[in-house]
N, C-alpha and C positions, 0 to 999 in steps of 0.2 A: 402734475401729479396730485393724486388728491390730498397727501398729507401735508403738501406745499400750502395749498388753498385751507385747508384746513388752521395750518399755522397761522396764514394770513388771520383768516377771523378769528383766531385765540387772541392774536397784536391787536386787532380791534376793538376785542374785548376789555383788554385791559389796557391800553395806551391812551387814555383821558384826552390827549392832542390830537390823535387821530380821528378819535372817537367823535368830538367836538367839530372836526372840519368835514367830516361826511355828513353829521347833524345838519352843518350852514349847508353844503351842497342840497342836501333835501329839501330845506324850506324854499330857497332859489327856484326848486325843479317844481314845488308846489303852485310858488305864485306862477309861475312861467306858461304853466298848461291853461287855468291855476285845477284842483284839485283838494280835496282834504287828507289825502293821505300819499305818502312816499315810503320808498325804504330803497336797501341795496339788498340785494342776494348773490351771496359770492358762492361761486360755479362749486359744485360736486359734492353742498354742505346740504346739511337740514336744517338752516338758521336764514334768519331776516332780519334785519338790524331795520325797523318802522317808525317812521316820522307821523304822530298821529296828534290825536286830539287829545290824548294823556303823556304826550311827549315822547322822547327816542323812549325806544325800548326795543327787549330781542324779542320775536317769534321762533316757537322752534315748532316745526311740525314736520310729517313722513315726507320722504321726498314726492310721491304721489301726489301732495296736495297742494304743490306748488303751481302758478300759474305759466311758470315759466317754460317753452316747447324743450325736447330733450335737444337739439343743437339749436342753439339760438346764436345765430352770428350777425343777425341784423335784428333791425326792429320789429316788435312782435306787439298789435293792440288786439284787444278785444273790447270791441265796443258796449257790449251788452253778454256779460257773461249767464246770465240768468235764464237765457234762452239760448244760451251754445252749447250744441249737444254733448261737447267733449270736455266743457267746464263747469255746467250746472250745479253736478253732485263735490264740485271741489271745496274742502272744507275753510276754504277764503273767502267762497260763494254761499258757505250755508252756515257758518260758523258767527260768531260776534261781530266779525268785518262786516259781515254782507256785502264784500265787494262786485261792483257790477260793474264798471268797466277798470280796463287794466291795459295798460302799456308797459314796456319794456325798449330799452335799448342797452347792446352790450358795450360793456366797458374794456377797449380791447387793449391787451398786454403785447410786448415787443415783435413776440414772435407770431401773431395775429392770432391770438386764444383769447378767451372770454378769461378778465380774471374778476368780474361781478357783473351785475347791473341793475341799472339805474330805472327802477319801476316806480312808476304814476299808479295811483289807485282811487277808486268814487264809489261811493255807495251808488250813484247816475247814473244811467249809461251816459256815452255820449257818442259825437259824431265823429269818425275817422278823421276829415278833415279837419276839426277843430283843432287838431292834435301840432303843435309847434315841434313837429321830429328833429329839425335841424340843432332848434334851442337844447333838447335835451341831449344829441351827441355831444355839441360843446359839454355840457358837465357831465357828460359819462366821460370824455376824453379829459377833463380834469380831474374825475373820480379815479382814471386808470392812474392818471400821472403820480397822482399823493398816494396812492396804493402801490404801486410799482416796484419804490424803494427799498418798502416794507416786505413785500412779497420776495425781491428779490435777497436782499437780506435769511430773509425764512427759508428760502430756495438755499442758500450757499448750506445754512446753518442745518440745514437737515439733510440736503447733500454731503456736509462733512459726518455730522453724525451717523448719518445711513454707512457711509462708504469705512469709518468707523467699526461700527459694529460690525458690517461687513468683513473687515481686514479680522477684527478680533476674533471673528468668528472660524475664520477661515484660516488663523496661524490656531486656534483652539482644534479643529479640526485636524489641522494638519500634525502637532503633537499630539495629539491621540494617536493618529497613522502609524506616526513614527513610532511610539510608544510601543502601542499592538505589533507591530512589525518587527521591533527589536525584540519581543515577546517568544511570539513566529520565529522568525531565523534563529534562535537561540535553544529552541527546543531540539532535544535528540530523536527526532523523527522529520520526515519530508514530508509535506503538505502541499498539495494541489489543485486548486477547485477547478472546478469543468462549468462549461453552458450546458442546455439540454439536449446541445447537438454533440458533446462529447468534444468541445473544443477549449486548449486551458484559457483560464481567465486571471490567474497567479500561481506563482508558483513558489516555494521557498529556496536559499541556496541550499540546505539540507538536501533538498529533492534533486536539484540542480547546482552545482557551485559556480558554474561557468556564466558571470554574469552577462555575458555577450549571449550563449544560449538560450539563458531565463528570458532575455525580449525577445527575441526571433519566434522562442517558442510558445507568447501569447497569443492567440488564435488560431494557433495548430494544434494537430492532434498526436499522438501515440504514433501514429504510420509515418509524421513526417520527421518525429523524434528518432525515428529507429530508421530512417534512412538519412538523415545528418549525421548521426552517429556509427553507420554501417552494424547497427546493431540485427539481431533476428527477428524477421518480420513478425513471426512467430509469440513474440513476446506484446507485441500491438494486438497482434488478433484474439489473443486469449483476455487484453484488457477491452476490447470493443465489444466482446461474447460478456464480459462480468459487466458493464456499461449499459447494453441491452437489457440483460435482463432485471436488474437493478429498475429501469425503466418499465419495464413489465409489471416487477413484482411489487415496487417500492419498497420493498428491504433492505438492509442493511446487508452488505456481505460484505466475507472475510476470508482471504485465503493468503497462501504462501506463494513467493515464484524466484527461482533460484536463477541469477543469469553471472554474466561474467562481467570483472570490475577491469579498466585501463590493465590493469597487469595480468589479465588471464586466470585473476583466481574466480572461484566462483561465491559469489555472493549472495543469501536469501534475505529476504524479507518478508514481512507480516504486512500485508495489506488489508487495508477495508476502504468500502467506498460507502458513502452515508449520503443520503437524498433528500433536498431539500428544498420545500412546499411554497407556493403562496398561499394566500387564500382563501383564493378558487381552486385549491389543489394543482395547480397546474405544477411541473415541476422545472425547476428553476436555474439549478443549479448543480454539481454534487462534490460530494469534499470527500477528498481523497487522503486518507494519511499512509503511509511506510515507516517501519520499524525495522532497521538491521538488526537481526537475531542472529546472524552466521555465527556470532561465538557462544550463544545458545544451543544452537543446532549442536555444534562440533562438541559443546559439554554434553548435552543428548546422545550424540553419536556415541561419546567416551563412556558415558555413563549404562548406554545399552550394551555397550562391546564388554563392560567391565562384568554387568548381570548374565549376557552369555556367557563368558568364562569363569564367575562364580558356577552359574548352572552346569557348565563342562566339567569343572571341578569338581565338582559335586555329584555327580555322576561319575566321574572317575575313580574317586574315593572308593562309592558303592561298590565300585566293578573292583578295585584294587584290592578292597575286603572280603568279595566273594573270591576271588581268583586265591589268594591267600588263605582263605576259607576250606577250597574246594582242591588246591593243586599243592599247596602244602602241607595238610592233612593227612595225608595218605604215608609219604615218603616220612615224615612225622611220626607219627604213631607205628611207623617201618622201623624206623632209625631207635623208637623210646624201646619195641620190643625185642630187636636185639642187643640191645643194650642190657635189657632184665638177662638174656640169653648167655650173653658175655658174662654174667653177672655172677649165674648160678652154676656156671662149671669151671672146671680147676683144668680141664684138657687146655694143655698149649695150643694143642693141634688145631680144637676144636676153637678154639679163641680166634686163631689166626682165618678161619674159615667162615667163620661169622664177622668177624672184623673187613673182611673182602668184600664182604654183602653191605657195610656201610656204604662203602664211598658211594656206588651209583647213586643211592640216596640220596645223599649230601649235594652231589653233582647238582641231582634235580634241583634239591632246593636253592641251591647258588647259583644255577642257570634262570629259575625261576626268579628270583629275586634281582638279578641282574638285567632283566630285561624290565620288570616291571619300575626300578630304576632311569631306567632308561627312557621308558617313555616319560616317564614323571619330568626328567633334566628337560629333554625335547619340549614339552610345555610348558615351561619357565622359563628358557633359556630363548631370551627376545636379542641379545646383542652376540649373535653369532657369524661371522665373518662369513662375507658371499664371495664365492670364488669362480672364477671363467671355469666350465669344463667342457672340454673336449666330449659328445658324447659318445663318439666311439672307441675313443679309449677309454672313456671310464666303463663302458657295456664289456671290453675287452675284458677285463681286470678281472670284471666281475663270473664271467663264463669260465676264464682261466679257473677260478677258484671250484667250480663244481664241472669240470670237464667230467671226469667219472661219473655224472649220476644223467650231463647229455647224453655219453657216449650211451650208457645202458639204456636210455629211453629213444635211443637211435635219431634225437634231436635233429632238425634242421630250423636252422636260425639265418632269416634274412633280416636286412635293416636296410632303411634310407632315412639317412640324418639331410640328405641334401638341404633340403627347404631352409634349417636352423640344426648346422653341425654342433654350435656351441650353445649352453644357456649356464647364466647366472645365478648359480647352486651353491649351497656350503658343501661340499665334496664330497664327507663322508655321510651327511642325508642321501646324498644323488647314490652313492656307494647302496647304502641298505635299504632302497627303494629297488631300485635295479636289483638286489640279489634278496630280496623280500618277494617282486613279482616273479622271477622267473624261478624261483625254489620254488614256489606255489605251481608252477604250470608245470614243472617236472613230479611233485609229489600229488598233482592230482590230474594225470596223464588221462587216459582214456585207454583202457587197455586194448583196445579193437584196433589201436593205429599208430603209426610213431608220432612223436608229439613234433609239431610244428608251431614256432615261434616267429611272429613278425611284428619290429619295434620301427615308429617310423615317429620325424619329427613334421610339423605344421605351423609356420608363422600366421598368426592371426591379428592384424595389427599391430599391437605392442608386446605380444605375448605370444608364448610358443607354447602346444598342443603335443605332448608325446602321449602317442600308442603303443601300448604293447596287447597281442592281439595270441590267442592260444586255440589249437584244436581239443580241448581237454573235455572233462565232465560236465562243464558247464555247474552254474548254478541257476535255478530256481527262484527267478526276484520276486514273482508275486508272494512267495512266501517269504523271502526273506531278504527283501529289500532295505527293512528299516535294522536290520540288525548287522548288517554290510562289514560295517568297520565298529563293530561294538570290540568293546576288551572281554576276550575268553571264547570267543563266540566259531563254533567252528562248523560246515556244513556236509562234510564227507566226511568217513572213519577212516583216517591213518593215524599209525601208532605217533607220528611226530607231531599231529597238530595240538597245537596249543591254544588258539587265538588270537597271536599275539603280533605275527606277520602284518596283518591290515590295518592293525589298530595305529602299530607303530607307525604305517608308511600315512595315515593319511593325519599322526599326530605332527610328523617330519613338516609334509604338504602345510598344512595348517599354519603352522608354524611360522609358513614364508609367506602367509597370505594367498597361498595357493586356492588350487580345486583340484578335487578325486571322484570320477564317477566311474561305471562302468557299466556296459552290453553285454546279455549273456542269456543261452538257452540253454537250458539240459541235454547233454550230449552232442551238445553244436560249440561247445566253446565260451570264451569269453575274454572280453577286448575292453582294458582299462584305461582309463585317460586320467594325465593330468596336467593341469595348465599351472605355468609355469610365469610369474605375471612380471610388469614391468622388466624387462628385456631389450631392453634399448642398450645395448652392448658397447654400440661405438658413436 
């Protein structure tokens, strides 16, 4: 290694006894050739330790200018450097030396490596053969020997040190890891980064808690998560679609995706994926984080549900003030002006005759008022007991009570409850939905026909579907669609209608988190539905 050798020559440098006995070896190797000048050159440095005619001293020059071949494992002369075309311009050959010839042999260490060697130098050329090779391996083989110790020593001591720093480095590293990680894991989001093939490369327990899945699932993808998990493929394919184009686009994206947690609740999260570069642009990596927001959402949820039914309310109020406005008014200023009438005559007679003319008044307004009551309790009133009903007997109950106005409208009334005989109703809503819709289909019959009635129920899943279906007037939805179920709102003239029928039935519906809609054409009829939800009876 070269910081080995390197070591070596710094013990060189400064070890005076060493120093001293590579000197003796030099002069030895000078008479020996003989020669004027010697030195050692230990392997992989830019230094020469020179035995010359101004005494030991170092050389240091580029490694370039050394005479030395790049593997020199045997002897190496050049007789006449001065005319060798690949040492002429060497700055040993053109330099203050003006060395011209030069030999070398190396000075071999345990494991058969060059740990210096032992170079001859003359301003002279000279003859190859003159050359005593064998004289000068003996003291390269005793240059290696006194060197060896030394070296090996430098070798332990910088192998400790290296393996040292090494170690320090590597528990340094490794607390940091740890460090960031405990960092990572502790955050309240899931973090996962990807390859550029969309395969994970870490994942957090946040994202994952199942430490047996967190390995399994490094170097897999989304598809092989959601079939270890039997999760919906569905939910892989829509992250390999945000994966791609992320790839495309290199942007940053960000979206939501709702799936279901171990216990079947369902869970959203805030995702983004974030892409990340070398370079060369190429791209690398991408990092993935998740945020559980579901109790976001669900304050969202609460928060929007709460601004619609401020808006409802508020709206209702409107409608509550005009209805009062417009339908107590009348019987009002009815009731103030016989009042002045009562007022101004002394007839008994007459008092009692005008007093007769109150009540229907009063009537109005206490039926009025009792109903707009009514709807008002209905919309505030969230803990009302749900009860099983039968719905043929409760449709019974309800025809009982206005038999007199079938029989004149010569009624025929079919029904099939088959599908779903019973649903999960508070009784008396199911009561004044049932005799809300079919007082409506008797008071706005069709005079050309007898009125025909068909109520039918539908399970749809988890919820059940009632019809009630009329041959009546029908109504007119492009015109008045959006005014359906307003308060007051009426779209035939009979003396009974008030508005008040539809409002209330789909304040009831509402109420149970239902739905109300309906089909209908002018003189063909019209067929109401409402679902009737979570149903799940037994």
């Amino acid at each position: 290694m070269q910081n080995d050798y390197d070591t070596v020559y710094r013990d060189v440098l400064t070890d005076e006894g060493l120093r001293k006995s590579i000197g003796n070896l030099l002069c030895i190797a000078q008479k020996l050739v003989p020669v004027s000048m010697s030195a050692v050159a230990f392997t992989h440095t830019a230094h020469m330790l020179l035995l010359g005619a101004s005494g030991l001293q170092d050389i240091f020059f580029d490694g370039s200018n050394s005479l030395l071949p790049a593997d020199s494992r045997g002897p190496h002369i050049v007789p006449n450097a001065a005319i060798h075309p690949l040492h002429a311009d060497n700055a040993l050959v053109v330099g203050e030396l003006g060395v011209c010839f030069f030999a070398s042999v190396p000075a071999m260490g345990p494991e058969a490596e060059p740990i210096a060697h032992l170079c001859v130098m003359s301003q002279l050329p000279a003859i190859e053969s003159d050359i005593d090779i064998s004289a000068l391996e003996l003291l390269a083989a005793q240059l290696a020997s006194r060197c060896d110790d030394r070296r090996q020593v430098a070798y332990l001591r910088h192998a400790y040190n290296e393996n040292r720093r090494v170690s320090e480095a590597e528990q340094a590293i490794e607390r940091q890891k740890i460090f960031y990680e405990n960092i990572l894991n502790s955050l309240p989001i899931d973090i996962a980064v990807f390859d550029a093939e969309h395969k994970y490369r870490f994942v957090t327990p946040g994202a994952i808690s199942d430490e047996a899945l967190r390995d399994y699932i490094i170097g897999k993808d989304d598809f092989d998560y959601c079939r270890f998990r039997n999760r919906d493929i569905a939910v892989a394919e829509q992250r390999r679609a945000m994966f791609l184009d992320i790839k495309k686009t290199g942007k940053t994206l960000k979206w939501e995706d709702t799936i279901a947690n171990a216990a079947g609740e369902a869970i959203t999260h805030l995702r983004r994926f974030y892409p990340v570069y070398d370079e060369q642009g190429n791209l690398t990596m991408v990092i993935g984080f998740g945020m559980d927001i579901t109790d976001r959402k669900h304050l969202e949820d609460k928060q929007t549900a709460l601004l619609h039914q401020l808006t409802v309310n508020n709206t209702q109020l409107v409608d509550f003030c005009n209805i009062i406005s417009h339908n107590l008014r009348a019987p009002l200023a009815n009731i103030s002006m016989l009042v002045e009438l009562i007022t101004a005559t002394d007839d008994i007679n007459e008092q009692k005759e005008l007093l007769a003319l109150v009540q229907p008044s009063l009537t109005n307004v206490q039926t009025t008022l009792d109903e707009l009551v009514e709807s008002l309790q209905v919309s505030q009133n969230k803990d009302i007991v749900l009860d099983v009903n039968n719905m043929d007997i409760c449709l019974q109950k309800v025809l009982a009570g206005v038999q007199v106005q079938l029989t004149k409208a010569g009624a025929i009334v079919e029904t099939d409850f088959s599908d779903a005989p019973e649903v999960k109703f508070p009784s008396r809503y199911l009561d004044s939905i049932f005799l809300n819709l079919v007082s409506n289909a008797i008071k706005y019959q069709s005079p050309d026909r007898p009125l025909q009635l068909k109520l039918k129920t539908v399970r749809e899943d988890k919820d059940i579907i009632l019809s009630v279906a009329d041959n009546g007037l029908g109504i007119d939805l492009d015109r008045y669609r959006d005014k359906m179920f307003k308060i007051g709102k009426v779209f035939h003239k009979h003396p009974q209608a008030k508005g008040f029928g539809l409002f209330m039935t789909k304040s009831q519906v509402d109420a149970m988190n239902g739905e109300i809609w309906l089909e209908s054409k002018p003189d063909a009829g019209t067929t109401f539905f409402i679902r009737f939800t979570d149903q799940q009876l037994y």
